[in-house]
C-alpha positions in Angstrom: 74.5 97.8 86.7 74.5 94.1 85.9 76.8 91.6 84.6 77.2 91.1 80.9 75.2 87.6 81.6 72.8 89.4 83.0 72.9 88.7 87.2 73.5 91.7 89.6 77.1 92.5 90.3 77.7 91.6 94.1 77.3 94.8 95.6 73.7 94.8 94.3 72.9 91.6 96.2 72.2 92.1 99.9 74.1 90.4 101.8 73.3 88.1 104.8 74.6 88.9 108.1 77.3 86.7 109.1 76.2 84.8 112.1 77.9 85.6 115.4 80.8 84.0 116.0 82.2 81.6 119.4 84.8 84.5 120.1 81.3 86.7 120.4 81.8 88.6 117.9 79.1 89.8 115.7 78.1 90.3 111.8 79.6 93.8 111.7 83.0 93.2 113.2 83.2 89.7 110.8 81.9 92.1 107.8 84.4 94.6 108.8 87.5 92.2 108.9 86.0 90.5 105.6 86.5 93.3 103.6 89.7 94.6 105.1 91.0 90.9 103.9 90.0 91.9 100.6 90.7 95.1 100.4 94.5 94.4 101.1 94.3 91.8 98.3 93.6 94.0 95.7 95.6 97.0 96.8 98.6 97.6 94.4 101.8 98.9 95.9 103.8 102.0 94.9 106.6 100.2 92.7 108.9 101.9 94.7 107.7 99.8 97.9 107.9 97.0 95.8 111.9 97.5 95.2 112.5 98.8 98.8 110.7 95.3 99.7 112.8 93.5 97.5 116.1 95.4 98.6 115.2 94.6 102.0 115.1 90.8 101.5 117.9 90.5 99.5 120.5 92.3 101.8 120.9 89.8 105.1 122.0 93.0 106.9 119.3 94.8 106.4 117.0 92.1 107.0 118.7 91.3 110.6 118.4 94.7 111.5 114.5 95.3 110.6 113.9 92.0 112.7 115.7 93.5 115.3 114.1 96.9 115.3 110.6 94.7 114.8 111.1 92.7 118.1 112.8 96.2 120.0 109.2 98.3 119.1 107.2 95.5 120.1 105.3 94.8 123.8 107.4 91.5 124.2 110.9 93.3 124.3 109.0 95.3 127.3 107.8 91.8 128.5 111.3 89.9 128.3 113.4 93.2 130.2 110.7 93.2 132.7 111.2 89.6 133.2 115.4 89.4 132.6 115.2 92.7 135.5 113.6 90.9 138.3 115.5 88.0 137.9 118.6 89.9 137.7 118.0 92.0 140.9 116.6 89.0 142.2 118.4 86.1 142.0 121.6 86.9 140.4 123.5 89.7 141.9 123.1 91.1 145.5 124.3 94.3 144.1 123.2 94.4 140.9 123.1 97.9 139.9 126.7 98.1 138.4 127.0 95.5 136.2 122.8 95.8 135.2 123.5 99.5 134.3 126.4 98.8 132.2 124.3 95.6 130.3 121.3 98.5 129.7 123.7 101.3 128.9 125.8 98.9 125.9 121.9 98.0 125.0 120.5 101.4 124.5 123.7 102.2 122.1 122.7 99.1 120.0 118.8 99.8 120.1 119.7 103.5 119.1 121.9 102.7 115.9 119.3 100.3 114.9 116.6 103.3 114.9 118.7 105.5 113.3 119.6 103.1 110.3 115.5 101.9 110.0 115.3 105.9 109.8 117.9 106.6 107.5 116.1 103.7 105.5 112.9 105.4 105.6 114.4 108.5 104.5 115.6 107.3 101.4 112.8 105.2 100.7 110.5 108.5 101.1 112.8 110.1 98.9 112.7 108.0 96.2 108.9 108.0 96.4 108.4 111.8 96.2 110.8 111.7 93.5 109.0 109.1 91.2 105.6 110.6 92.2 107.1 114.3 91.0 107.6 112.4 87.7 104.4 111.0 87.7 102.8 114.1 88.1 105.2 116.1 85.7 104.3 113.7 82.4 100.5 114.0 84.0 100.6 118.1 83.9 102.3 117.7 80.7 99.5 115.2 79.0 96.9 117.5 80.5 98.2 120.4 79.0 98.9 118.8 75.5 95.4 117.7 75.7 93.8 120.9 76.9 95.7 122.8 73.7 94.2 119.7 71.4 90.7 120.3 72.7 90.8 124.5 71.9 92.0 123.7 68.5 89.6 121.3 68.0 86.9 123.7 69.5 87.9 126.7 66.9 87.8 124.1 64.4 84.5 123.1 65.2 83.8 127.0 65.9 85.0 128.0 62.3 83.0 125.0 60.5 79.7 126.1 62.4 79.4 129.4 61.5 81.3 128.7 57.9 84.5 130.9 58.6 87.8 129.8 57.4 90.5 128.4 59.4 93.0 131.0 60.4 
């Protein structure tokens, strides 16, 4: 379908192939990443992700604790402990085992709380999504079914006119 001016929307164009890249990457992989760019652009959020967003960066709690949480799920926290071990067992204590198991212990009670509140979070946020979609989809079903009773009067209407009855 063209443009009101007349030219070929874009997706009617062919496209060139993206020349490979220095990374040695080709035309697919750029195409792929191109439209993935673009796609998350012009996706609209869920309002309720919007406020759960906005909750989130206004409270300096909850923002410390999703950084934490962040940096605890990530490969670096594995990197840094691996790290912080060896030179613990290593170079700090010739019996280390002790004091290192206390320091992991009094960190697996803070890592745990921090993954129960970013559940408890989610929770809630879920919650408040079902329950805006369930109204969404209420006042749909609702519309639908005003509609559908609008289109069967309608239909006798147009029923009765065609073969000249009158309207009950």
């Amino acid at each position: 379908m063209g443009k009101p001016d007349g030219g070929a929307e874009e997706s009617d164009r062919p496209q060139a192939e993206p020349k490979p890249h220095a990374t040695g990457r080709g035309g697919r992989a750029a195409r792929r990443e191109a439209m993935q760019a673009k796609l998350q652009e012009t996706i609209r959020h869920n309002p309720v992700v919007l406020e759960e967003q906005k909750k989130r960066a206004a409270d300096l709690q909850l923002h410390v604790a999703d950084r934490i949480t962040a940096f605890a799920g990530s490969m670096n926290f594995v990197y840094v402990h691996i790290v912080l071990f060896a030179v613990w067992i290593l170079f700090i204590e010739s019996k280390p085992w002790p004091t290192l198991t206390l320091i992991v212990s009094l960190e697996a009670i803070f890592l745990s709380t921090f993954v129960m509140i970013g559940q408890n979070r989610q929770a809630a946020f879920q919650q408040a999504k079902a329950d805006r979609d369930f109204t969404e989809q209420e006042l749909e079903l609702k519309t639908n079914t005003q509609l559908t009773r609008e289109i069967d009067k309608l239909t006798i209407e147009l029923h009765n006119r065609l073969l000249d009855k009158p309207a009950p």
